[in-house]
C-alpha positions in Angstrom: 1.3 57.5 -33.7 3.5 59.2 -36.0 4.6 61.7 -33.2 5.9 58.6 -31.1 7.9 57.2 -33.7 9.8 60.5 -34.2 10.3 61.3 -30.7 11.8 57.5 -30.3 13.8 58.2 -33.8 15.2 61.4 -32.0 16.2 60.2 -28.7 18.6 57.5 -30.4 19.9 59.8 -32.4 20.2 62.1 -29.5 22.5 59.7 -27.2 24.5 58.1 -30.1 25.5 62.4 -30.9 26.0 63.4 -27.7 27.4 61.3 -25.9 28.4 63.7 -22.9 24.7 64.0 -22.1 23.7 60.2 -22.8 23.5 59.3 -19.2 21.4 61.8 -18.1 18.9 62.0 -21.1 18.3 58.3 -20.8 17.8 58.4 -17.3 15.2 61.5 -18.1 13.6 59.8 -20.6 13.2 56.3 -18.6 12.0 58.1 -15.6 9.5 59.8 -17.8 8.4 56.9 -20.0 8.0 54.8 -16.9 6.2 57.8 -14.6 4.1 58.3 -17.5 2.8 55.0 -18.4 2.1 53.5 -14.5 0.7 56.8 -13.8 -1.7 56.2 -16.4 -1.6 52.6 -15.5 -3.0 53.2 -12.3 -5.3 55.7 -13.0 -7.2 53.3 -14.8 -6.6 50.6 -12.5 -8.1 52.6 -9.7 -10.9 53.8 -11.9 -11.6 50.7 -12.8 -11.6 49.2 -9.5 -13.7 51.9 -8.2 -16.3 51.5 -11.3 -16.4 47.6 -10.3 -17.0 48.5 -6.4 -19.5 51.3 -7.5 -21.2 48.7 -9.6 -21.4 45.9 -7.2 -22.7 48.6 -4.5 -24.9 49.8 -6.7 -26.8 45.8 -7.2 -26.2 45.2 -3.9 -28.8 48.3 -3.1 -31.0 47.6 -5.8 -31.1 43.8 -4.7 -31.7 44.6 -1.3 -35.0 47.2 -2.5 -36.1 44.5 -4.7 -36.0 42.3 -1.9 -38.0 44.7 0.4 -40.7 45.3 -2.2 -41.0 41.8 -3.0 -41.8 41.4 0.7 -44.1 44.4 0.5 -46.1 43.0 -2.0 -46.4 39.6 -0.7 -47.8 41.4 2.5 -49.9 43.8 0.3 -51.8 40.8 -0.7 -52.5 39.4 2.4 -53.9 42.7 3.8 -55.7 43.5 0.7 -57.6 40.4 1.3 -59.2 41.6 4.7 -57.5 45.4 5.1 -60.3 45.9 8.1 -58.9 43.4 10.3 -56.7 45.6 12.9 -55.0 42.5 14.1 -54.4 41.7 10.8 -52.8 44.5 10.1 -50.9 44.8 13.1 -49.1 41.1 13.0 -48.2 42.0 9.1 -46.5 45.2 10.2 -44.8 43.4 12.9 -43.6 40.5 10.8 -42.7 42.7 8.2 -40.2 44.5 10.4 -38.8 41.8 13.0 -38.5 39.5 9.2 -37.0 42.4 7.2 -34.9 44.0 10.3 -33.1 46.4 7.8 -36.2 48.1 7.8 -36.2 50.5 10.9 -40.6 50.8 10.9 -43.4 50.0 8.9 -46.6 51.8 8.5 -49.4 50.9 6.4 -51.8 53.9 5.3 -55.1 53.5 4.2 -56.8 55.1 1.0 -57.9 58.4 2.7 -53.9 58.9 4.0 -54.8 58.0 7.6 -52.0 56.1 9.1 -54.2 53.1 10.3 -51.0 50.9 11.8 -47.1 51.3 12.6 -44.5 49.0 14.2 -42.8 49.6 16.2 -45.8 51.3 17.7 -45.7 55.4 17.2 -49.2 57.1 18.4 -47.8 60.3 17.8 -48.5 58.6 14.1 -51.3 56.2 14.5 -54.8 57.5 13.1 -53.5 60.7 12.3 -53.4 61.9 8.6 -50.2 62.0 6.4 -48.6 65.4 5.3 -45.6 64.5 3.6 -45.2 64.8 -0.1 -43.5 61.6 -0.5 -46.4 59.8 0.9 -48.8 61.8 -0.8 -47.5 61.1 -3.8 -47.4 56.9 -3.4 -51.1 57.4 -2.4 -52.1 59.3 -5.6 -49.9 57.2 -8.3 -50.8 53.7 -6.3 -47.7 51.6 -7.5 -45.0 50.6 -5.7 -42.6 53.4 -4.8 -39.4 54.5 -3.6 -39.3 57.7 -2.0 -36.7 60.8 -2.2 -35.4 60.9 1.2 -37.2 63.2 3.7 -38.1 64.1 7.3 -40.8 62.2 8.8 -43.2 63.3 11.1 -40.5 61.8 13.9 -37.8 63.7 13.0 -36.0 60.7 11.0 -34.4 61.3 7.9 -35.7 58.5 6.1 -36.6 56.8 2.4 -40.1 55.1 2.5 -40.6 52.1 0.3 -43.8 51.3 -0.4 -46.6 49.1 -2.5 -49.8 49.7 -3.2 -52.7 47.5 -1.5 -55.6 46.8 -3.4 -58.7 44.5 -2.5 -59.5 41.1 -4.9 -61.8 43.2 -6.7 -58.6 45.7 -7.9 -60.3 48.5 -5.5 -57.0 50.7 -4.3 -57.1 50.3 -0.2 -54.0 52.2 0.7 -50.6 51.7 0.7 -47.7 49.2 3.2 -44.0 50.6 3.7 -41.5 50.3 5.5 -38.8 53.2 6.5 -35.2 52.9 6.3 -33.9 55.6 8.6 -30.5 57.5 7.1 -28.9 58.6 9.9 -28.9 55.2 11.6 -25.9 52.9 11.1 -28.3 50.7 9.5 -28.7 49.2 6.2 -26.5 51.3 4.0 -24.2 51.5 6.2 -24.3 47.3 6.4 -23.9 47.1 2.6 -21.3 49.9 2.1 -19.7 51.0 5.3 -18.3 48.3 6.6 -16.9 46.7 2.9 -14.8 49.8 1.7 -12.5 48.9 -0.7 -9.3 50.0 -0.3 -8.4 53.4 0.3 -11.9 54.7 -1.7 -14.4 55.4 -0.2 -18.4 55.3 -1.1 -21.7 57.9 -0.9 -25.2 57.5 -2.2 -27.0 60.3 -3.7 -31.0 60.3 -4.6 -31.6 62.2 -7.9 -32.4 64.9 -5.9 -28.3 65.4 -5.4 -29.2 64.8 -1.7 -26.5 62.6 0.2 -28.4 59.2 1.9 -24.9 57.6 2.8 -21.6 59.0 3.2 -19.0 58.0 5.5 -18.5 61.3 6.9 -21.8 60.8 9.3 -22.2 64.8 9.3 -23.3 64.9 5.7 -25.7 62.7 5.2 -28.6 64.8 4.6 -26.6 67.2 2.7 -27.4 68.4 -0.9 -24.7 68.5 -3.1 -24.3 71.7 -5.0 -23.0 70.0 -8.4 -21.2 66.5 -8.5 -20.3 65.5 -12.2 -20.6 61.8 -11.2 -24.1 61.6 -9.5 -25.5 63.6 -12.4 -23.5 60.9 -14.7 -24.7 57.7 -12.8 -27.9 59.4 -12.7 -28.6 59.3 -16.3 -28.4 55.8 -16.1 -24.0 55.6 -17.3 -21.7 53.1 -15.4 -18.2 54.0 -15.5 -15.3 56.1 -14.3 -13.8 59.2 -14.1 -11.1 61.9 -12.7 -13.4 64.5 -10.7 -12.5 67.4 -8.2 -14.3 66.9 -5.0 -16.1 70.1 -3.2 -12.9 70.3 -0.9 -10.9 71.0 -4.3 -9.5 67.5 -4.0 -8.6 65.5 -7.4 -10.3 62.1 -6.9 -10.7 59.1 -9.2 -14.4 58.1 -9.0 -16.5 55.1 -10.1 -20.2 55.4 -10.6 -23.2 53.5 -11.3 -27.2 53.9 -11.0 -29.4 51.9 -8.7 -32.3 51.5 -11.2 -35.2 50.7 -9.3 -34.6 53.7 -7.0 -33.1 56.6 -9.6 -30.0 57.0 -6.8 -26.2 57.4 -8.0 -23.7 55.2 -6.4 -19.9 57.0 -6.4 -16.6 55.1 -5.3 -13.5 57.6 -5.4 -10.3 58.0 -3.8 -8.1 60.7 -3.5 -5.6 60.9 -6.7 -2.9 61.4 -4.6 -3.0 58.3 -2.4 -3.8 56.3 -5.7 -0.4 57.5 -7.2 1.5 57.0 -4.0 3.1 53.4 -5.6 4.6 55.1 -8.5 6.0 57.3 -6.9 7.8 55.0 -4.7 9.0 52.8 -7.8 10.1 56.1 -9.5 12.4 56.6 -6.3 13.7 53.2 -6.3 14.5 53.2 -10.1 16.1 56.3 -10.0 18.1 55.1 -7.2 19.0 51.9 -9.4 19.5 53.8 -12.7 22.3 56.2 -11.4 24.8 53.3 -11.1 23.7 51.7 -14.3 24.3 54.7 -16.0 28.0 55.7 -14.6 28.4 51.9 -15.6 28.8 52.8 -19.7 26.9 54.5 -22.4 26.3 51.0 -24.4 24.8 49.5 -21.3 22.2 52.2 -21.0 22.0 52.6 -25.0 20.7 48.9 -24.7 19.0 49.1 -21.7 16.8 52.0 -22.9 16.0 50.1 -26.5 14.9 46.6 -24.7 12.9 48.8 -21.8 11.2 50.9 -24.7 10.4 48.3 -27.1 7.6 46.6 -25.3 5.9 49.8 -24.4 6.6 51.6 -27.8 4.5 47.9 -29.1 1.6 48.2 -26.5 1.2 51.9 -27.3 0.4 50.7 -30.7 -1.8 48.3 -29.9 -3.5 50.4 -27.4 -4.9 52.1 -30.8 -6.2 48.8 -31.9 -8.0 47.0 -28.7 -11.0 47.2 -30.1 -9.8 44.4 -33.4 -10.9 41.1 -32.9 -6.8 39.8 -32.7 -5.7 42.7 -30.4 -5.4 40.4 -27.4 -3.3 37.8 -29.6 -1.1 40.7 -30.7 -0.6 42.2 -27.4 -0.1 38.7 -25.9 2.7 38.2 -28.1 4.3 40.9 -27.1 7.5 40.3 -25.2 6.8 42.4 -22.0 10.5 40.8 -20.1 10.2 42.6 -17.1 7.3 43.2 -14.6 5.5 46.6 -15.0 5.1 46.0 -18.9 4.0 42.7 -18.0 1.8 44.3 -15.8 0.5 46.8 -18.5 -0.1 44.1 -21.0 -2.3 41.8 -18.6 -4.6 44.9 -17.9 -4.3 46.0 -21.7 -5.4 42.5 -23.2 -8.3 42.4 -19.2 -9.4 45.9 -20.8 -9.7 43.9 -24.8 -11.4 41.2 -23.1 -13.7 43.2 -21.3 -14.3 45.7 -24.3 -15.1 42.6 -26.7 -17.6 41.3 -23.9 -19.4 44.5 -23.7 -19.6 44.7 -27.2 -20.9 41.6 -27.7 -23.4 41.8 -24.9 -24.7 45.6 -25.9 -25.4 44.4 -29.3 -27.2 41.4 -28.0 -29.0 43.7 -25.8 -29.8 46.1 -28.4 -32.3 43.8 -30.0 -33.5 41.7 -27.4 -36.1 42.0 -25.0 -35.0 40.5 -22.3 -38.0 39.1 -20.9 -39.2 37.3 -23.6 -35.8 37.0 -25.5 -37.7 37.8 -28.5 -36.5 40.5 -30.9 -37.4 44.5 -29.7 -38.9 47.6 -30.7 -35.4 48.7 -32.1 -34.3 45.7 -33.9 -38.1 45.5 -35.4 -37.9 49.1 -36.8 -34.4 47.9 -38.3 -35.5 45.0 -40.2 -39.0 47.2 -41.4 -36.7 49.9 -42.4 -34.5 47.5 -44.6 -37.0 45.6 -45.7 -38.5 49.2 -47.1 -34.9 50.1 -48.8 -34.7 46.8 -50.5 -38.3 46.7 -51.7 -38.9 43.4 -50.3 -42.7 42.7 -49.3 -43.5 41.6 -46.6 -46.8 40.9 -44.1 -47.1 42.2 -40.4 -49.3 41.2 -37.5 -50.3 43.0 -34.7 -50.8 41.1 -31.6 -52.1 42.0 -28.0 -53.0 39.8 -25.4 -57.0 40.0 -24.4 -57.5 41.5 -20.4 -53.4 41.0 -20.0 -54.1 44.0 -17.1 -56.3 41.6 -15.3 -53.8 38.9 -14.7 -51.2 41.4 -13.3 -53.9 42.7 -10.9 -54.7 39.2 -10.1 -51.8 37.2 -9.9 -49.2 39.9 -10.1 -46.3 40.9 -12.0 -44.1 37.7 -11.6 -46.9 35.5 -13.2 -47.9 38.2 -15.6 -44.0 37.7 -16.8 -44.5 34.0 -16.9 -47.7 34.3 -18.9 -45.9 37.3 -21.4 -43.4 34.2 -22.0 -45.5 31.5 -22.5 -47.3 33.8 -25.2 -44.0 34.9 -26.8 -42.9 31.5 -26.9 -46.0 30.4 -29.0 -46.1 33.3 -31.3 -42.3 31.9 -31.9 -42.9 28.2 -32.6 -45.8 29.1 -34.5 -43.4 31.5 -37.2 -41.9 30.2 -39.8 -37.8 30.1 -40.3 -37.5 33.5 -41.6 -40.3 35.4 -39.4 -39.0 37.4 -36.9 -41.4 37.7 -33.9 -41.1 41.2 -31.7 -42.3 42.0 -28.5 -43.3 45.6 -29.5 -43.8 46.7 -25.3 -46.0 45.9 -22.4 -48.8 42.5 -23.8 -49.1 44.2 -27.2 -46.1 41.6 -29.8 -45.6 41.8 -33.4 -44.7 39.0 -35.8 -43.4 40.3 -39.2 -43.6 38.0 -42.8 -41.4 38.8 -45.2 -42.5 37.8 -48.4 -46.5 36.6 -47.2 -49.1 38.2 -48.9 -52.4 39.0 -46.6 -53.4 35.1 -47.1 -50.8 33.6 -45.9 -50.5 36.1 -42.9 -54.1 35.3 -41.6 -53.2 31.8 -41.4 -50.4 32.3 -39.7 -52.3 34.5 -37.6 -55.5 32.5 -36.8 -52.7 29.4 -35.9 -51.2 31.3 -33.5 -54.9 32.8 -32.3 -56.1 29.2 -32.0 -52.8 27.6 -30.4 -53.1 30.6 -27.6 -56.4 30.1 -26.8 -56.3 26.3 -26.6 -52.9 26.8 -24.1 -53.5 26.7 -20.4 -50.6 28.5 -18.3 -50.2 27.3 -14.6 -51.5 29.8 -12.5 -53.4 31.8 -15.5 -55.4 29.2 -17.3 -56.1 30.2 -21.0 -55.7 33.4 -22.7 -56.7 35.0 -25.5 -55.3 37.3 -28.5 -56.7 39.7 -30.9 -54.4 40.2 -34.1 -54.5 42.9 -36.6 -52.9 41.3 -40.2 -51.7 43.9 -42.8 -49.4 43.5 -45.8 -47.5 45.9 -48.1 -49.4 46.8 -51.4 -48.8 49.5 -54.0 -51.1 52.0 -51.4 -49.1 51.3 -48.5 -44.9 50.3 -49.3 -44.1 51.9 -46.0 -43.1 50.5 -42.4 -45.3 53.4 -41.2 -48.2 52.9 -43.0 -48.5 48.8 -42.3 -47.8 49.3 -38.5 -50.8 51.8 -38.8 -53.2 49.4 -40.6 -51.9 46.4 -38.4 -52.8 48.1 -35.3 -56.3 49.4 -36.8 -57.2 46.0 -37.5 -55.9 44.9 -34.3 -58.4 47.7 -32.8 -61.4 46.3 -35.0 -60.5 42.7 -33.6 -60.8 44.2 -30.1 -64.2 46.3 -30.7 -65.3 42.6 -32.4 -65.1 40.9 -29.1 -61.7 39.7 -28.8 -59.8 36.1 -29.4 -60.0 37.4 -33.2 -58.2 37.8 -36.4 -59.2 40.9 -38.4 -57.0 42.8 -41.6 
């Protein structure tokens, strides 16, 4: 900060003493301020832009696999319900890939890894056994899966989505999927390929650094030695950055993560092409300067103080974005002519965008988002305060009764609804103060600051009672088993009543369930 005000300090000084070299140092200075800051400008722009495509890629992908496995599943059921009948089997597989036509074949395997039906129709395939690692691997975990991309038995580079098939009874019968073949113009190429933004350009990787889309068709396939950017998006970061492709190339990249499929998403263009603009309006400025500056000292002497002035006031508030009145502040900011403009509508975008993420990460932080209840994090926060300040307090530890049956049953969609339902009771039943916490998977905690044990098994058998007399559409009724501890001159620490809670919540289970015990 202090650097920029001397340099400014010096460079007035500098053409009011020498007044011989005025036009040109001016006319350096300009070209330099101005080079400098929509360099910069664009850099960012282009990063940004390339972030946002990589982002909206990167859902675009994941909403597509959601919507295959959501398919899968729906057709799991079906052939879990009568997996022996062969024409069953065969119309699902056919529906499956004439309905979902980004899938390029479907096979569904049975328990023992025998392929048992494909469409279209491969007997090279059908009744033999499965050797692949990828497939081996969805048989022996038995949950829906995507694969790393591989070679099939055909020859096809390919990804195999699959779900697991189990009969009414839970017994695992084998597994459906459908292949989406890589070096096809065929799905990713639909979503990426033909919507490039720009100049950039777009590639997936699997977290196995191996290329499943990139527009040079000859890659795909390829694993890439080291790429700062898939390792980035692959540990779950969104965002930008300059990077040096394996050509030597200085690129500005955007990445993100497709969650549900652990692949890295990278927009980038070349540096070069997205500084090509600059240099342009350097070329015309200088062009437009010379003249100007023949003209008379004074007129560049106030030229350079008005041109300066607005960035010399962004510049400082670039240091401040993150205040809660930056965007006022660089809003008033008289930015007369159009690339400061420019640099103050993306400076107060970037505040606005900073304060939203903000906001939202801190929200998220604490929340769990399914049941919009308080999490893990923000529950060990208030414990751990609670603990500093000497407060007591009362804790209950509560897990729904034979929660796994109702995913096995109904599946995960109504299993949500049912987690909801539950959360939502366990909050109306709290008092004011309470904070209820979905502590992960069925298992929820309700903490009590200032109950003694009393008052915390009332609250708990309320909420017991109010659980078990609520039907859910599509579950019926459901019980909970609740553990109830409370801080005591034995036990002042977070630690220590967690541990009781969940012994008692134990004991309520080896009791028989629908119980309060502690």
């Amino acid at each position: 900060m202090h650097r920029f005000d001397v340099k400014s300090v010096g460079l007035r000084g500098l053409m009011l003493s020498l007044v011989l070299v005025a036009v040109l140092a001016t006319l350096a200075n300009c070209l330099s301020v101005a080079y400098s800051v929509q360099r910069d400008a664009l850099v960012r722009s282009a990063i940004d832009a390339n972030r946002a495509y990589a982002f909206k890629t990167a859902s675009s992908i994941s909403k597509f696999l959601s919507s295959v496995q959501e398919r899968l599943a729906f057709s799991s059921a079906l052939l879990g319900a009568d997996f022996s009948n062969a024409a069953l089997r065969e119309t699902e597989a056919r529906r499956l890939q004439i309905q979902d036509s980004e899938l390029d074949s479907v096979v569904i395997i049975d328990a023992q890894g025998r392929v048992v039906q494909t469409y279209p129709a491969l007997p090279t395939l059908q009744g033999t056994v499965i050797r692949s690692p990828e497939l081996t691997q969805a048989l022996r975990e038995r949950k829906p899966a995507i694969s790393h991309a591989y070679r099939g038995q055909t020859g096809n580079l390919l990804v195999f989505v699959s779900w697991p098939i189990h009969s009414p009874t839970g017994e695992f019968l084998g597994v459906v999927g459908g292949s989406v073949y890589l070096e096809q113009h065929g799905v990713l190429h639909s979503l990426i390929g033909e919507h490039q933004f720009q100049t950039a350009f777009a590639f997936v990787a699997d977290d196995n650094h191996r290329l499943l889309y990139h527009p040079d068709h000859r890659r795909i396939g390829e694993v890439l030695s080291s790429s700062a950017t898939v390792d980035a998006a692959l540990r779950g970061e969104a965002g930008g950055m300059e990077a040096i492709n394996y050509q030597g190339i200085p690129m500005l990249a955007g990445f993100a993560e497709v969650p549900n499929a652990r692949w890295a998403v990278v927009t980038q263009q070349p540096r070069e092409e997205a500084l090509a603009p600059v240099k342009v309006m350097m070329r015309d400025m200088l062009i437009g300067m010379i003249p100007a500056g023949v003209v008379g000292l004074a007129v560049i002497l106030l030229g350079a103080m008005l041109i300066t002035r607005p960035l010399r006031q962004l510049s400082d508030q670039a240091t401040h974005l993150a205040d809660p009145e930056a965007a006022t502040r660089i809003n008033a900011i008289r930015a007369w002519y159009a690339e400061a403009a420019a640099i103050r509508q993306a400076l107060i975008a970037g505040v606005q965008l900073l304060h939203q993420k903000i906001t939202g990460l801190r929200r998220a932080a604490d929340t769990d988002p399914l049941t919009g209840l308080a999490n893990r994090r923000a529950m060990n926060a208030a414990l751990a305060q609670w603990d500093d300040n000497g407060q007591p307090y009362a804790l209950l530890a509560l897990d729904i009764d034979h929660f796994k049956r109702v995913n096995d049953t109904f599946g995960h969609d109504v299993g949500d609804v049912a987690l909801q339902h539950v959360a939502a009771a366990i909050a109306d039943s709290a008092r004011d103060n309470d904070l209820p916490c979905r502590a992960g998977g069925e298992e929820f905690c309700l903490l009590l600051p200032n109950a003694n044990l009393d008052a915390a098994r009332r609250i708990a058998e309320r909420i017991r009672a109010r659980i078990a007399d609520m039907p859910i559409e599509g579950v019926g009724n459901l019980t909970i088993s609740i553990g109830v501890a409370a801080t005591s001159a034995g036990t002042p620490a977070a630690a220590a009543i967690l541990k009781r809670a969940d012994e008692h919540l134990y004991e309520a289970k080896r009791q028989g369930r629908n119980r309060v015990e502690g």
